[in-house]
N, C-alpha and C positions, 0 to 999 in steps of 0.2 A: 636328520636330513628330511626334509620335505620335499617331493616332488610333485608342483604344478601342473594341472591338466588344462588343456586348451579349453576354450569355449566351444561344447558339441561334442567334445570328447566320448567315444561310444564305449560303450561296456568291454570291446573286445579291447581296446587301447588301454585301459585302469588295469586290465584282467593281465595285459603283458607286463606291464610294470609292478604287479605283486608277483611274479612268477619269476621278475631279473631281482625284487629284493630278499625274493627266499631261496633263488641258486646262491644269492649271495650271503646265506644263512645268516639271516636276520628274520625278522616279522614284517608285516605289513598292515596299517591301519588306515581305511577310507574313507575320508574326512567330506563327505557329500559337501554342496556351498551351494548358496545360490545361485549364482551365476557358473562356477565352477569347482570339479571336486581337487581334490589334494590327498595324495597319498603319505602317509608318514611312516618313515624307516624306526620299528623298533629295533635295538639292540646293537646299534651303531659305534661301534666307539671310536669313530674319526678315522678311520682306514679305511673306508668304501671310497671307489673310483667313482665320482658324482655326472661324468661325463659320459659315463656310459649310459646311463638315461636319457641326456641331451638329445639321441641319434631316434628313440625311438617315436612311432607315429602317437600324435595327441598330444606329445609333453610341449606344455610353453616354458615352466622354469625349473632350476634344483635349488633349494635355496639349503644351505646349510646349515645348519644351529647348532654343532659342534664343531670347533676344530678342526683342518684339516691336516692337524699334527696330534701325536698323543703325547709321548713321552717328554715331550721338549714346555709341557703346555704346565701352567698352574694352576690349570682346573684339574690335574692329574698328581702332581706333584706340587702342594700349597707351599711347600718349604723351600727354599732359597739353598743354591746347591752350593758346596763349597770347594771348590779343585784344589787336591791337595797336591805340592810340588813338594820335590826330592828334598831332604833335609829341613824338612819340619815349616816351608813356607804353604802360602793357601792364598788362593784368590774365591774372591766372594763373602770374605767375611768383613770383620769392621775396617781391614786396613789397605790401604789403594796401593797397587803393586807400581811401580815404573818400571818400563822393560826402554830401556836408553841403547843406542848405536847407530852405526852407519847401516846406511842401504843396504851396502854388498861390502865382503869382505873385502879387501884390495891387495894387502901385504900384511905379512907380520907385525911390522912397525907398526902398521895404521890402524887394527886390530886389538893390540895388545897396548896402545897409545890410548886410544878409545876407551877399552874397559876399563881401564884403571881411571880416567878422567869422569866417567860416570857414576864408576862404583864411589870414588871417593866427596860426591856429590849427594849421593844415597839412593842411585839408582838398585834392585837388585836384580835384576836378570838384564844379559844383556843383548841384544838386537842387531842380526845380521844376515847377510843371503848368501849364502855357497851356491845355490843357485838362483840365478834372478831370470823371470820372464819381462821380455820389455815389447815396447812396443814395435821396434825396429829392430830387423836381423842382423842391425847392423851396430848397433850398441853392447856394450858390457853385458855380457850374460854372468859372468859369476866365474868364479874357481874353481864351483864343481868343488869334487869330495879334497882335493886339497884344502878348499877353504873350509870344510867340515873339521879336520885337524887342527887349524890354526882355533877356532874356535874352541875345539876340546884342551887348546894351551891356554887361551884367553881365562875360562875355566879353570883350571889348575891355578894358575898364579891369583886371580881374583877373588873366585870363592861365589861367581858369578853362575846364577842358572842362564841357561840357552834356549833362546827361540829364532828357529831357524825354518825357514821355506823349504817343503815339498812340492818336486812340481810334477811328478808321473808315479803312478799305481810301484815302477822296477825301483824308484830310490826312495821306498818307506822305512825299507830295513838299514838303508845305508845313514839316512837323515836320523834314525829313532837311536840309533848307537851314538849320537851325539846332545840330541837335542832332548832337555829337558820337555820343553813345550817344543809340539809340531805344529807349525803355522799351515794354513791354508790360505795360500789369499787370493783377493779380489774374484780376475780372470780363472781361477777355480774352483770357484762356489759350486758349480753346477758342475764339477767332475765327480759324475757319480761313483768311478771304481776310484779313483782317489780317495772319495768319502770311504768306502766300503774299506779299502786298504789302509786308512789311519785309523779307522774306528778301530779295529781288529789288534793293530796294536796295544791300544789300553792306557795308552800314555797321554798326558793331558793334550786339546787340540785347543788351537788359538784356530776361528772359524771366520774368516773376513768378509763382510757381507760385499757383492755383488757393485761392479759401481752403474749397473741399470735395475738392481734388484730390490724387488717390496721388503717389506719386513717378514710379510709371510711366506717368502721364497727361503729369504735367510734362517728362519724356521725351521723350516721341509726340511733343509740339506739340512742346519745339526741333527734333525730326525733322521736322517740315512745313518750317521754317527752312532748317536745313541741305538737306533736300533740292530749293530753289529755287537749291543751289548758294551759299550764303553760310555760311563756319564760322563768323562770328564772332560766337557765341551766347553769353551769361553770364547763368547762373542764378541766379533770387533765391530763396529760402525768406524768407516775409514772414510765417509765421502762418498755421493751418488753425483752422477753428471747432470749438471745442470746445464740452464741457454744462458749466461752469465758468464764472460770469456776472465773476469777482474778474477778468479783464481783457479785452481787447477779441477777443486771441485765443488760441492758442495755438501757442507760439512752438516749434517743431522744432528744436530746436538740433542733435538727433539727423542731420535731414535732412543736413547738413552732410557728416559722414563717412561718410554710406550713399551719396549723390551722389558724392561725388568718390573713392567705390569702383565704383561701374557705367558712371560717366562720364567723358573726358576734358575735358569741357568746363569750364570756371571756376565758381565757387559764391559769391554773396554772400550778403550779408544785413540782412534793414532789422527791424532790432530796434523800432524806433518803433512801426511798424503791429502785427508782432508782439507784442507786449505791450500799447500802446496807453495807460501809464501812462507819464507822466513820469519819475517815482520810478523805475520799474525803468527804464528802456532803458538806460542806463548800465550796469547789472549784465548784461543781456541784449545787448551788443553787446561786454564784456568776454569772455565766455562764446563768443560765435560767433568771437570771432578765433582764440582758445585750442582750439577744435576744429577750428580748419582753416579759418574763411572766408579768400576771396580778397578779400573788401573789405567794406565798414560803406553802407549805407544810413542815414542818420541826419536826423532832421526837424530843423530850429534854425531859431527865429523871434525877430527881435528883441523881440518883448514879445506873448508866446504866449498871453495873455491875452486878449487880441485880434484874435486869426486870424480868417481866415475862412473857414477847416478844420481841422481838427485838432489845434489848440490843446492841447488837454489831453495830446500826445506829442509835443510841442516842445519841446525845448531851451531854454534860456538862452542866448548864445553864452558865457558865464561858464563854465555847465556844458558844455558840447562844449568847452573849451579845458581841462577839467579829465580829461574821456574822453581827450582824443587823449594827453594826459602817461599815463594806463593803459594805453591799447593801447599804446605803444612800449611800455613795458615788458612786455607780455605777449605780442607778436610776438618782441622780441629771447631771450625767455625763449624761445621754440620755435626761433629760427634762421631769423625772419624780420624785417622793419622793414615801417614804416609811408611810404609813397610821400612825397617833401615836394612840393611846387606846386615847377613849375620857374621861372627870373627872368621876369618880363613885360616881355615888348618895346618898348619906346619909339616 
């Protein structure tokens, strides 16, 4: 970190900014300039608050040169993480996971209709909300821990692992007794005791970036994660709001290989919310494997018509048995395959 001195900056102004970077036990090195000096932070390793210099008198800039994340970062970890899931599955490595279902749970039927129409497509984990936040208090929130059972059935007869939605700090323990992977999404990027309380868990986190949030926000927060001591973080890119009303959002497919350049941690993607059209996700989750996802988010409803979310960026399970025949071909086309469900236990 470098800290900027104004032009005229007096001795007593340089002298308060080595004295806030050595409370803040680092060093301090004063880089005189012609026009103007510069202080530089020895001993920094990306965890200094860079804003608390902004306030003092004489500083015009902070410019950072490290990281404002450590653990999440691949100048710290050059290695590519690999989250290992329950019964010997792993995202991050050569093979692209698909996590297939509906929005929200709805009934047993629809649930257990689902899993089995995906699993036999070759999804393997499968996708759904016991609890949903929506935009309107007046819409389908979820089942709540009913639908967490119907789930751990879905499971049983499939042979399916579970990613399921956390939405407050009180249902980590109730979510984590079911869900292989604990989702975060979107509207809770920035919950920080939500972070603090699935980190702590230990169990893998599916982390959904933000849909007004940088790449380097989406960062920060796996960094609240990882720093409760738990690596087993996996990034989704789902879509940032755009001024383009033609879909629901705007899908980053960019995010993809800027991610799995600054970080070692895994990268999905839920082309569904993403685009938010039927008609495209298909195209847009073709797109995200070919640039490097580590796995597919994908919505499928047995008669999408009818949801009681999201309907309108649901699948067919016709049409996801007709994606997963693209993506193999378009992972073996890079030098990767597509995960198959392993046999179900008797």
């Amino acid at each position: 970190m470098l800290v900027v001195m104004r032009h005229g900056a007096t001795a007593e102004d340089i002298q308060l900014v080595v004295a806030l970077i050595q409370e803040m036990g680092c060093s301090a090195k004063t880089l005189p300039g012609g026009q103007r000096t510069a202080v530089a932070v020895v001993g920094n390793d990306g965890r200094l608050d860079g804003t608390r210099f902004a306030a003092l008198s004489g500083v015009q800039d902070v410019i950072h040169v490290t990281r404002p994340y450590r653990e999440v970062s691949r100048e710290w970890h050059p290695d590519p993480t690999v989250v290992q899931l329950s019964d010997g599955g792993a995202i991050g490595d050569r093979e692209v996971v698909v996590m297939a279902g509906p929005c929200s749970v709805e009934s047993e039927r629809q649930i257990l209709t689902v899993a089995h129409a995906v699993r036999e497509a070759g999804a393997t984990v499968l996708r759904g909300g016991a609890f949903k936040p929506r935009s309107s208090p007046y819409s389908f929130q979820g089942l709540g821990k009913p639908g967490l059972a119907l789930l751990a059935r879905a499971r049983q007869e499939t042979g399916l692992r579970i990613v399921t939605e956390v939405m407050e700090p009180g249902e980590v323990d109730a979510v984590a007794e079911v869900a292989d992977i604990i989702q975060i999404g979107a509207r809770n990027m920035q919950n920080y005791p939500l972070l603090k309380g699935a980190g702590r868990t230990k169990k893998p986190i599916l982390l959904k970036r933000g849909n007004a949030a940088t790449i380097e926000e989406l960062l920060l927060s796996a960094e609240y994660i990882l720093a409760e001591g738990n690596p087993n973080v996996i990034l989704c890119e789902r879509g940032i709001r755009g001024f383009d009303s033609a879909t629901r959002n705007l899908f980053d497919v960019s995010a993809i290989p800027v991610i799995r350049e600054l970080s070692h941690l895994p990268i999905v993607a839920d082309p569904s919310h993403g685009i938010g059209r039927r008609s495209m996700v298909q195209s847009m989750a073709r797109a995200a494997v070919a640039a490097g996802a580590d796995g597919l988010l994908v919505e499928v409803h047995p008669n999408p018509d009818h949801a009681l979310s999201d309907g309108a960026q649901s699948l067919h399970p016709a049409q996801f048995r007709d994606l997963m025949h693209q993506c193999r071909l378009i992972a073996e086309a890079i030098g990767r395959r597509i995960a198959e469900p392993a046999t179900v236990r008797s």
